[in-house]
DRENVEXMI-485889 format. One record per residue: residue in three letters; x, y, z of N, C-alpha, C in turn. Coordinates in steps of 0.02 Angstrom, whole numbers, plus 50000, padded with zeros to 5 digits. Last residue first. Layout:
ALAXYZXYZXYZ;...
//
This chain:
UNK456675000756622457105006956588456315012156550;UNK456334989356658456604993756699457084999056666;UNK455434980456583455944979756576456384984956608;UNK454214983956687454434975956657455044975256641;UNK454204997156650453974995656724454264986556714;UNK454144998356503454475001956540454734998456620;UNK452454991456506453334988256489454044992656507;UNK451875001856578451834994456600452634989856561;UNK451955013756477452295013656564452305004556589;UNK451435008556377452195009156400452445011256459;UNK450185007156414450714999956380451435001656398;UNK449855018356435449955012556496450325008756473;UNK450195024556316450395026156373450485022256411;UNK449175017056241449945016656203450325020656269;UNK447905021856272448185014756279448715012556279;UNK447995035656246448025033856303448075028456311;UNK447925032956090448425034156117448565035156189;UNK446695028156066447215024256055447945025456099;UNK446065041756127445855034356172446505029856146;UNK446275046456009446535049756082446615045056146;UNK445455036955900446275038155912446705042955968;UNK444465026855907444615033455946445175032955950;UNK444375013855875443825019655841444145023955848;UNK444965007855942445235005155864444985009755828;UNK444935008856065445595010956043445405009355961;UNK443655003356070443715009056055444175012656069;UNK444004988856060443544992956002443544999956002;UNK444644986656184445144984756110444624988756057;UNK443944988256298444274995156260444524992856214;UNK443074978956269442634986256258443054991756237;UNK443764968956287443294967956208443194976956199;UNK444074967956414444474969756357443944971556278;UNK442834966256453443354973256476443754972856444;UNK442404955356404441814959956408442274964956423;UNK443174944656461442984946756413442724952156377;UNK443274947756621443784950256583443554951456506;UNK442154940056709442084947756649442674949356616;UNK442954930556744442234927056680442334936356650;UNK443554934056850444074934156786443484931956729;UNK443424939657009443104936156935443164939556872;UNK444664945057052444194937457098443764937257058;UNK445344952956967445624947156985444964941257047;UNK445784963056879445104956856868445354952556915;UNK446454981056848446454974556892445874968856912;UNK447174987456756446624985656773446424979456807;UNK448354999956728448494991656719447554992256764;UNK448405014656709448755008756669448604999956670;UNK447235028556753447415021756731447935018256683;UNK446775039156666447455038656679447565033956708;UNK445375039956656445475042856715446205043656712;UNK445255029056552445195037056528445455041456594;UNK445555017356641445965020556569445865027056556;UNK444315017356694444855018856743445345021056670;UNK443115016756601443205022956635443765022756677;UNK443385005456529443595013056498443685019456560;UNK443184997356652443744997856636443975003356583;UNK441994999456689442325000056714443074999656708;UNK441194997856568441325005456572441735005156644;UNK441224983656559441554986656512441584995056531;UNK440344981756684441264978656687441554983356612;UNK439274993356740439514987656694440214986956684;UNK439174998356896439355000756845439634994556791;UNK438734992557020438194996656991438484998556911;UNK439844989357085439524981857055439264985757008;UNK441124993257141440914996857063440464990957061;UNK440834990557302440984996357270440674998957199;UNK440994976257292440164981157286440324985457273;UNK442064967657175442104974057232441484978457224;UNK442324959957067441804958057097441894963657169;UNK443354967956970442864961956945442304960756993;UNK444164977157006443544980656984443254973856960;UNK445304978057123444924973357085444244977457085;UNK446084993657121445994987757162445384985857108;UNK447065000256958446554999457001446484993757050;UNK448775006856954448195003156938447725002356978;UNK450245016856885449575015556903448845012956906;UNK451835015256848451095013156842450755012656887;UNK452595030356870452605024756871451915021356849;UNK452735044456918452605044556839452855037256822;UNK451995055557052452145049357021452085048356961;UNK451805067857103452305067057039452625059657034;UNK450755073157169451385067257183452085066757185;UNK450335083157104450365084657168451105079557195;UNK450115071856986450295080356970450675081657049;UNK449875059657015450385062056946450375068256951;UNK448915062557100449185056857107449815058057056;UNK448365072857060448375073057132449135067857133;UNK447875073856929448075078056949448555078057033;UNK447505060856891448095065956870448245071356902;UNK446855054556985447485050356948448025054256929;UNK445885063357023446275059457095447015057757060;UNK445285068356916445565073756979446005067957029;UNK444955057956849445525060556822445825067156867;UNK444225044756926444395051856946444845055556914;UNK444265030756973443825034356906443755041856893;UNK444765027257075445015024257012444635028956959;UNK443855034757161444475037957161444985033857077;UNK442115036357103442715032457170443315033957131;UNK441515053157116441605043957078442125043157118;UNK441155064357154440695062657107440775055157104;UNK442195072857251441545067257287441025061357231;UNK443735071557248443145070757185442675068157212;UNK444055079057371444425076057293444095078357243;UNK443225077057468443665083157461444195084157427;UNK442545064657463442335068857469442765077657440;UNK443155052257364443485057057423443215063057418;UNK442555033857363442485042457359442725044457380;UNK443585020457348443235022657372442975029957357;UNK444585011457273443825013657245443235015557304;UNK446155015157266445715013457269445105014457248;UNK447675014657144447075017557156446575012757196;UNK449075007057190448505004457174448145011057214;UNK450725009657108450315012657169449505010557138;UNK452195000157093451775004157077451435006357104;UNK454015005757096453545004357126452995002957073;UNK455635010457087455175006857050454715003057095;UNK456045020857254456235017257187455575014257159;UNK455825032057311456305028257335456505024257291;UNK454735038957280455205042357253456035037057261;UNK453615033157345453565032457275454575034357224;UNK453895037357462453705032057453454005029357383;UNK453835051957473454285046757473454355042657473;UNK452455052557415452845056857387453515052657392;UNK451655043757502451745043357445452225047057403;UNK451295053257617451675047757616451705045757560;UNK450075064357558451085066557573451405059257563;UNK449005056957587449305056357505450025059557525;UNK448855056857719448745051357693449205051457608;UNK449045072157765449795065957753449535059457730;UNK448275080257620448225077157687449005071057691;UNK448065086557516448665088057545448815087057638;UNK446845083757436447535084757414447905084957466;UNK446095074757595446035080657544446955078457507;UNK444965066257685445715068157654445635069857602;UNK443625066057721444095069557775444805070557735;UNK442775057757689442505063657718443135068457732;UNK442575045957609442925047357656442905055657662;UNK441275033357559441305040757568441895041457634;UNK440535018957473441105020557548441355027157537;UNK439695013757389439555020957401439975021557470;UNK439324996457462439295000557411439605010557438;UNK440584984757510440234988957511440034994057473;UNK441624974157496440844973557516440374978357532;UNK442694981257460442424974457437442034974257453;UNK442744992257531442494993357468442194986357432;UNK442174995257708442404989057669442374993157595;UNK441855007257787441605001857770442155000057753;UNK442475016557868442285014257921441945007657862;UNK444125027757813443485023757797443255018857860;UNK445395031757837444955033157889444155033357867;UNK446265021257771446555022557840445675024657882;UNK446525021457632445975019757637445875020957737;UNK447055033557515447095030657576446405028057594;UNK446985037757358447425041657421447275039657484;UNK447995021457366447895028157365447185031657337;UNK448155010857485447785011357424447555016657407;UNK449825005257408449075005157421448675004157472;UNK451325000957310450865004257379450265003057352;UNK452174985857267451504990757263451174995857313;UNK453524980757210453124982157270452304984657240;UNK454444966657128454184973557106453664976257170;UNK455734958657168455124958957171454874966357148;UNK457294955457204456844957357134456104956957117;UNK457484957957319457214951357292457184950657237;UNK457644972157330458294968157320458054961557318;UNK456094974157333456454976957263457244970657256;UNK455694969257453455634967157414455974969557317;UNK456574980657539456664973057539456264967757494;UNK455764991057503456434989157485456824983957489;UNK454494988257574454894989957480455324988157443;UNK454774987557696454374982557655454564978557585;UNK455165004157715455714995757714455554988757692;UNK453965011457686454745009557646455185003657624;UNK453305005457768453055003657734453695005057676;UNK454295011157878453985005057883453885002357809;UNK454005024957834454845022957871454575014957854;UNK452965028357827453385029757778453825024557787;UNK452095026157944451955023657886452475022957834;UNK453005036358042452985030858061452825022857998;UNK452545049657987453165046157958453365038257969;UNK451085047157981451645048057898452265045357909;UNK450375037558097450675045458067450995041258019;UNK449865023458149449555028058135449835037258122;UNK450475006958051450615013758101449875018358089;UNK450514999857956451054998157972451095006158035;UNK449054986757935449304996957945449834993657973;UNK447874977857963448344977757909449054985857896;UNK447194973358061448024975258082448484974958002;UNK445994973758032446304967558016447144969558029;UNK445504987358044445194979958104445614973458082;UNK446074994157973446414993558045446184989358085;UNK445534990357836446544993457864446394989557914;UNK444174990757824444804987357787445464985857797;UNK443784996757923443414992257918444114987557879;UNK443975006258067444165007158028444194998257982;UNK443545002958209443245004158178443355008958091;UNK444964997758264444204993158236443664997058210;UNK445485010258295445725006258232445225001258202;UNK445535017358392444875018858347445155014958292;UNK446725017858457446035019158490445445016658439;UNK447715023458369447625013558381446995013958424;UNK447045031758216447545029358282447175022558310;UNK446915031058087446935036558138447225033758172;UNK447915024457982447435020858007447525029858050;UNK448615027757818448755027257865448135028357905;UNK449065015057691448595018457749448765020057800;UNK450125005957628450335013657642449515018757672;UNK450314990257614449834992657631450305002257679;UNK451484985057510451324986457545450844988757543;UNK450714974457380451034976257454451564981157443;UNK450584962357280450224968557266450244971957362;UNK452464959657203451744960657278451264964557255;UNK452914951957067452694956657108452204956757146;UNK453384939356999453804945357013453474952557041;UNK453594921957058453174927357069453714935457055;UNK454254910557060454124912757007453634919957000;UNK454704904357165454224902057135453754904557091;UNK455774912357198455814906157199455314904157163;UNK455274926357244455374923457157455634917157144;UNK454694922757359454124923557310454394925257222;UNK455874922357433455364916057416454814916557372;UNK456314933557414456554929857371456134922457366;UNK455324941857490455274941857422455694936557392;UNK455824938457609455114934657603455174934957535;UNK457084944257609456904935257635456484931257595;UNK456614955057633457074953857569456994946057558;UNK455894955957751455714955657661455994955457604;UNK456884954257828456464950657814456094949857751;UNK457664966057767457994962457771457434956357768;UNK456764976957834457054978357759457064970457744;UNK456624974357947456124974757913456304972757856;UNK457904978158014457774972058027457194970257974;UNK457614992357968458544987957921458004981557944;UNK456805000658044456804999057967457404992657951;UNK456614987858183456714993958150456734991958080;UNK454984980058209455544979358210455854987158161;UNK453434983458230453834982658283454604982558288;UNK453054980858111453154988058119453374988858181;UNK452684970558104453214970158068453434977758078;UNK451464970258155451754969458186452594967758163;UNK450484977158076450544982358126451144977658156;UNK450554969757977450914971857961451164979158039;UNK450784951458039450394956758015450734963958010;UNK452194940257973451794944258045451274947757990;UNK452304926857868452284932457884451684936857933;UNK452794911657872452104915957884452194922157921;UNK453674908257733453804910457787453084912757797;UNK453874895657604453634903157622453374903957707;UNK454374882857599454594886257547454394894557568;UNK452884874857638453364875057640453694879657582;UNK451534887157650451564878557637452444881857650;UNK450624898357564450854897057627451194889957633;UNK450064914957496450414908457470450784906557520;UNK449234925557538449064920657489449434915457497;UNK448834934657647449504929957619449014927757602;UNK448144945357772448244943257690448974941557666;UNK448354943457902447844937857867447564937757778;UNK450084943157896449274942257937448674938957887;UNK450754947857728450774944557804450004946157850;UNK450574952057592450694956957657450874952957700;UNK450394946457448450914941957505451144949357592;UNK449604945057338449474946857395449824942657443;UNK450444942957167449944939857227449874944757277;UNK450774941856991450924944957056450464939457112;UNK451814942156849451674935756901451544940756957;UNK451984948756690451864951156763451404945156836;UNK452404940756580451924940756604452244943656699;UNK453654946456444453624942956496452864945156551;UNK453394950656284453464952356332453364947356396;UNK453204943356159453634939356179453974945456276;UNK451664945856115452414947956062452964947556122;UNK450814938156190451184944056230451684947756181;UNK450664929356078450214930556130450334938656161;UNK451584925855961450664927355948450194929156012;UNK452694926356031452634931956001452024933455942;UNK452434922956214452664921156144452464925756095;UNK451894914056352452334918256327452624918456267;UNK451684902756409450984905556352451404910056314;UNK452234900056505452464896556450451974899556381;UNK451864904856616452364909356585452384905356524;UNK450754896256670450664902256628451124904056583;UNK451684884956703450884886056653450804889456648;UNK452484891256797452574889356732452184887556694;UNK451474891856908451494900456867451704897156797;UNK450984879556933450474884756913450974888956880;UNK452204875557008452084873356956451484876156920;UNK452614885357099452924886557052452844881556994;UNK451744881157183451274888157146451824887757091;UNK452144869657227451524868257197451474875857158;UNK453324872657284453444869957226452724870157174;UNK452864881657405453364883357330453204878457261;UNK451264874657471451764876357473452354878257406;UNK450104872357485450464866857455451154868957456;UNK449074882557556449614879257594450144874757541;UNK448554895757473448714888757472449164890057532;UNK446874905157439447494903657477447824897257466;UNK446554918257304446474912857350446924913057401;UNK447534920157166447034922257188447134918257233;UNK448894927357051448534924957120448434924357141;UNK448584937056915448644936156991448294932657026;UNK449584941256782449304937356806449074937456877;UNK449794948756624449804949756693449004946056716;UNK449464953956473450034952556505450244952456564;UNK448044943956363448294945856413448914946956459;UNK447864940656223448544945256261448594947856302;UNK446594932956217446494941756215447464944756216;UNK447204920956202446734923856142446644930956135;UNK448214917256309448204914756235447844921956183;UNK447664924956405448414925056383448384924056341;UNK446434919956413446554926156416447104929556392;UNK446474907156437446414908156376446424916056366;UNK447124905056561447594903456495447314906656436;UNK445904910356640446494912356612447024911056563;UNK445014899656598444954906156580445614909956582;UNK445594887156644445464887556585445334894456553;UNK446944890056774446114889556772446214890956684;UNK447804885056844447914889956801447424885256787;UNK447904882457012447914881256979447734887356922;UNK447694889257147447624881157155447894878457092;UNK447744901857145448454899857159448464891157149;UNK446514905657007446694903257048447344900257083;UNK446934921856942446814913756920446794909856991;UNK446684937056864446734932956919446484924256889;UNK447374946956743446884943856759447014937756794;UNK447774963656733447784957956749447344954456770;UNK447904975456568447374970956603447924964556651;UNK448674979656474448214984856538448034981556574;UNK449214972456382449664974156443449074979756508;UNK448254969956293448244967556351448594967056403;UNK448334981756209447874983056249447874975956323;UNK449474976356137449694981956196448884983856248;UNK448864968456070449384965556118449544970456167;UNK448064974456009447724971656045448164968356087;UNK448994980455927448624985755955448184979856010;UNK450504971855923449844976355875449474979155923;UNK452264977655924451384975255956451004975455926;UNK453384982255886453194976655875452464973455891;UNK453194994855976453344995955890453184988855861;UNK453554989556108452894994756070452874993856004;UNK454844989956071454514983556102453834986556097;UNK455175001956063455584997156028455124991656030;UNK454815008756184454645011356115454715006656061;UNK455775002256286454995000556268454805003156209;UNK456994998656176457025003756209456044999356235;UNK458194980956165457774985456145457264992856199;UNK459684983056195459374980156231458794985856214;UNK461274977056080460774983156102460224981756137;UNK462554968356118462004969256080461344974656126;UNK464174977356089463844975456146462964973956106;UNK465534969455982464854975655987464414972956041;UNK467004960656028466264962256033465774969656032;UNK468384964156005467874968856063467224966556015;UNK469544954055900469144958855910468444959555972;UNK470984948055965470434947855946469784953555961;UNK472644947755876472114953155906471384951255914;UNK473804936755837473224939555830472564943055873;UNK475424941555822475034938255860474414941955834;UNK476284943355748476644940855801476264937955832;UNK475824938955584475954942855616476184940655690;UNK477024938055437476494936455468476524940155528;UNK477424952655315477694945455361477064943655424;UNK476774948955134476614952055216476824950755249;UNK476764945255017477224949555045477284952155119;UNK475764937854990476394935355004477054941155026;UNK474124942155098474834944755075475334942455058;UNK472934930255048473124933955081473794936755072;UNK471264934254965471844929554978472464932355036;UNK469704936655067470474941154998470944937955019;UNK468544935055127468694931555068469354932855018;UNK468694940955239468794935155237468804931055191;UNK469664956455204469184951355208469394945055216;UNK470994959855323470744956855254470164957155262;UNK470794976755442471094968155428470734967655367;UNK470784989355439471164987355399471574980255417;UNK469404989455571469854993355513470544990255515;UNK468764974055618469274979155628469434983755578;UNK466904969855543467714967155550468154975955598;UNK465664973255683465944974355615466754971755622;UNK464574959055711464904963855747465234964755683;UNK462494962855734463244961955673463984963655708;UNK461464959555826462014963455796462294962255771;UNK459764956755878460404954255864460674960055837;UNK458744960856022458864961355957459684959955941;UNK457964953156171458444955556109458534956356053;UNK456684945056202456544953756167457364955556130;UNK456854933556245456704934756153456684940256135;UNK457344935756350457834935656324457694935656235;UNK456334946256442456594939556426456904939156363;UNK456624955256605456644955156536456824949056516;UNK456714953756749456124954356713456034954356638;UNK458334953256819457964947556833456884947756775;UNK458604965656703459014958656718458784952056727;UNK457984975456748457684972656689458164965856678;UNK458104974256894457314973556864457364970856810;UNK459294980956878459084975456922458574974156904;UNK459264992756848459504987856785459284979556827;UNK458544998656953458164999256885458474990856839;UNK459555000157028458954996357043458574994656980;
//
């Protein structure tokens, strides 16, 4: 699976060339040749040296420090179009990851003429020639982003949970290849909440009033939200759970709400168990949410929790993939906390990738904050040099 990733995700400027060496004891090509030699019956051609396919460490080593600070960051653009702020995000900050925002009907061809405006930024004064993480919101129901000809309107997810795992699998294998048709290489999907039950689902604000839940138990969540996965991996799509450690038995919104308190899941509630196999099935990533968990870390919403990231989420888990935040640009949740300490503070928490995506104006202001104090703080440098490499690691699948 892995080499699958870096096949269809690695671009072809990251190779490094090779020399292949002559055979032991043929001529040079410059030494006349034997009159004494009888020629030969036939000539042998020499086995290619396979060329070496640089390590991330390898591709790290070429960055400068503000190129790897922009592998932390994605920054949203409109699906209508590649908006002036983003290009220049790519261009000027290095930004390496894109997402689109909104909704379209125009259908494949139109988004696959947006993303090639981005990917073309790609180059070794922008990204040092790493490939841009293309994602969207493609769950089905009433979050899809991208609709028109070329993409299937995907059920909701309580109702994709009607068919068994294989029939599931298989649709999303479907759906993902339409989403690398047009150039997209990762969902921010599945949705891995698990909702209490179907009695009390409307009043569950984010998940279950929008039938966004693939069930109410672990395994029912697992099995489902698995097959999602996995049918987007054989697309070559990259998945995402979320939104750990669960958003299932919250009654607000985080997008629109401040101080959302879950009262009830702990380390070792099946909201965070499902993740264990989840995560273990293959190359994923897993989106921290930003709600409180009382019986976590009641102090800060869960992106900002080095009790939720590391310990729970990477320790308890033992997820050792990337980890990123739901949109810290315009979510009431973090409004109270300035865009630049919202993004040190998810990085310091163990954070990898930071997610700007419905207003991309603050990106400035979040990169600016941690590129200065990776440049001051060399513990901080080196928690930057982590995500970077879990994020290219995660890009080129090794």
């Amino acid at each position: 699976m892995r080499r699958r990733f870096a096949a269809v995700l690695l671009a072809s400027a990251l190779l490094l060339s090779a020399c292949v060496a002559e055979p032991a004891g043929m001529p040079s090509a410059s030494a006349p040749p034997s009159r004494s030699a009888s020629p030969p019956l036939f000539t042998r051609t020499p086995t290619p040296t396979p060329t070496p396919t640089p390590t991330p460490v390898d591709v790290l080593a070429g960055m400068t420090l503000a190129q790897r600070v922009g592998q932390l960051f994605m920054v949203g653009t409109p699906v209508s179009s590649a908006s002036r702020a983003t290009i220049a995000a790519v261009r000027d900050r290095h930004i390496g990851n894109v997402f689109l925002a909104g909704r379209t009907k125009k259908g494949r061809d139109a988004v696959a003429r947006v993303v090639s405006k981005l990917t073309a930024l790609v180059g070794p004064d922008t990204t040092a020639d790493v490939p841009l993480w293309i994602a969207t919101d493609q769950e089905g129901g009433v979050v899809q982003v991208l609709r028109g000809r070329g993409f299937s309107d995907i059920p909701y997810a309580i109702r994709q949970a009607d068919d068994d795992a294989r029939t599931l699998e298989r649709s999303a294998e479907r759906w993902g290849r339409q989403l690398r048709r047009a150039g997209v290489t990762m969902n921010l999907a599945p949705v891995a909440d698990i909702v209490t039950s179907h009695d009390t689902r409307f009043d569950n604000a984010p998940i279950g009033a929008l039938g966004r839940q693939y069930g109410y138990d672990e395994d029912t969540v697992g099995e489902k939200a698995g097959a999602f996965a996995e049918g987007m991996r054989a697309a070559g799509i990259l998945p995402t759970f979320k939104h750990f450690p669960g958003l299932g038995r919250v009654t607000e919104n985080t997008d629109t709400s401040k101080d959302v308190h879950d009262t009830v899941v702990a380390a070792d509630s099946p909201d965070v168990d499902v993740y264990r196999g989840l995560t273990a099935a293959g190359p994923s990533v897993v989106m921290v949410g930003s709600a409180v968990y009382d019986e976590i870390d009641g102090t800060q919403p869960a992106m900002f929790s080095p009790t939720v990231v590391g310990r729970v989420l990477r320790g308890d888990v033992g997820f050792t993939g990337v980890a990123m935040t739901d949109d810290v640009s315009a979510a009431r949740a973090v409004s109270g906390i300035r865009p630049a300490d919202r993004a040190l503070r998810a990085i310091d928490a163990g954070i990898d990738l930071v997610l700007v995506s419905a207003d991309p104006s603050v990106l400035p202001e979040m990169y600016d904050a941690v590129l200065a104090r990776a440049q001051d703080d060399p513990a901080f440098a080196a928690r930057v040099d982590e995500a970077a490499r879990r994020v290219v690691e995660a890009k080129t699948g090794r």
